[in-house]
N, C-alpha and C positions, 0 to 999 in steps of 0.2 A: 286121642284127641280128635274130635271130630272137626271137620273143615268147613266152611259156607262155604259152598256153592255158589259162583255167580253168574247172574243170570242174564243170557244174552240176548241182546235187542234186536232184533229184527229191523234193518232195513227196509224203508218204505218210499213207494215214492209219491212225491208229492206231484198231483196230478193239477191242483191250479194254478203255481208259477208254469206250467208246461204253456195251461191252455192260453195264459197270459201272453207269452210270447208268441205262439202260433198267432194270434189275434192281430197282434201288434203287426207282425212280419207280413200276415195277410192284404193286413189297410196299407203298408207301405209299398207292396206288388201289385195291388191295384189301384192306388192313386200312380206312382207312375206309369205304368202302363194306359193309364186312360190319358196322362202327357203325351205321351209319344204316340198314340192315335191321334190327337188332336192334330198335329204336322199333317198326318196324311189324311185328315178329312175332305180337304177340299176335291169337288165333284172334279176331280180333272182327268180326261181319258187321255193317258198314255200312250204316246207313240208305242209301236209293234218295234219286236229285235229281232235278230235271229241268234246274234252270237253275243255274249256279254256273261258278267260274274255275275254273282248272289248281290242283292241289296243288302249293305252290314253297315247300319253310320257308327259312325265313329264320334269319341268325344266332342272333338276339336272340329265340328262339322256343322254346319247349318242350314235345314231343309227351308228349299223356297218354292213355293206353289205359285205359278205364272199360268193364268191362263189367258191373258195379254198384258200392251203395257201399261196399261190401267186398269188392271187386274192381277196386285200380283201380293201372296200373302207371307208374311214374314211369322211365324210364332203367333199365328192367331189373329195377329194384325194385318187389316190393308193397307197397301202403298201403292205407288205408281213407282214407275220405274225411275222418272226423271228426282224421287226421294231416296232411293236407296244408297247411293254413292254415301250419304251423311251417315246412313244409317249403318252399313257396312261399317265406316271408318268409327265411329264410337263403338259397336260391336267390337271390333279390332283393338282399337283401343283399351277395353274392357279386360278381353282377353288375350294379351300376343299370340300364345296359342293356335287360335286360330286363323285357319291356312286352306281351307276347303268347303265347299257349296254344292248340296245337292238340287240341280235344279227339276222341277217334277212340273215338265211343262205341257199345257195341251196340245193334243195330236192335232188340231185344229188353228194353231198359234202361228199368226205368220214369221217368216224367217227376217224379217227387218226387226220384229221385236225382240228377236231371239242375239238379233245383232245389237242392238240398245243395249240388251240384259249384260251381253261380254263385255259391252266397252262400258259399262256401270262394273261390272268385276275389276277389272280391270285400274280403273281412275280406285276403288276400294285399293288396290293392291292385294289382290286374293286371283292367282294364276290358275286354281286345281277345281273347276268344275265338272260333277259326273252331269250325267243326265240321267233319269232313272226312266225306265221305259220297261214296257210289259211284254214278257217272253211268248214267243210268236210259236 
């Protein structure tokens, strides 16, 4: 009796759901990555350190560019200082979560504004401000 043979397939791979998702993963590593550029766009020269950690934000974090106090950007927007209390507390709001503020203030900023800025964290209810400053 003779038997058929059956005849085996060859695995293939299919190379355009690959390129599909490569594609896809791509647009979504560069749209946000061009987000989180936008936080540190603004022209602002950093105070000098000598000792401090690595810049790493975290979730629950919100970068704020001050380069006085009528000059200070929130996610792209301007405020004044004497607006952010509000804006803090509905941010807060939004999200309990958050608990911490990087401030990215200029080397040129006076210290009376710098003191507005705390006591606007502060009336916010958000204790944990870094300062982010440029290794000397």
């Amino acid at each position: 009796m003779k038997l058929k043979r059956r005849q085996i397939k060859r695995g293939r791979v299919e190379i355009i759901p690959m390129i599909d998702t490569i594609v896809i993963l791509l647009i979504f590593y560069m749209s946000f990555s061009r987000f989180a550029e936008i936080e540190r766009k603004a022209n602002i020269k950093l105070p000098q350190s000598v000792a401090g950690d690595e810049f790493k934000k975290t979730p629950n974090q919100v970068i704020i560019n001050m380069v006085d106090s009528d000059d200070v950007t929130v996610g792209g927007n301007r405020y004044k200082v004497d607006e952010l209390p509000d804006l803090l507390r509905h941010m807060k709001a939004a999200d309990p979560v958050l608990n911490s503020l990087i401030l990215r203030g200029s080397r040129a900023m006076a210290y009376k504004d710098l003191s507005d800025f705390l006591k606007v964290c502060s009336k916010a209810g958000i204790a944990d401000v870094t300062f982010a400053t440029l290794e000397k």
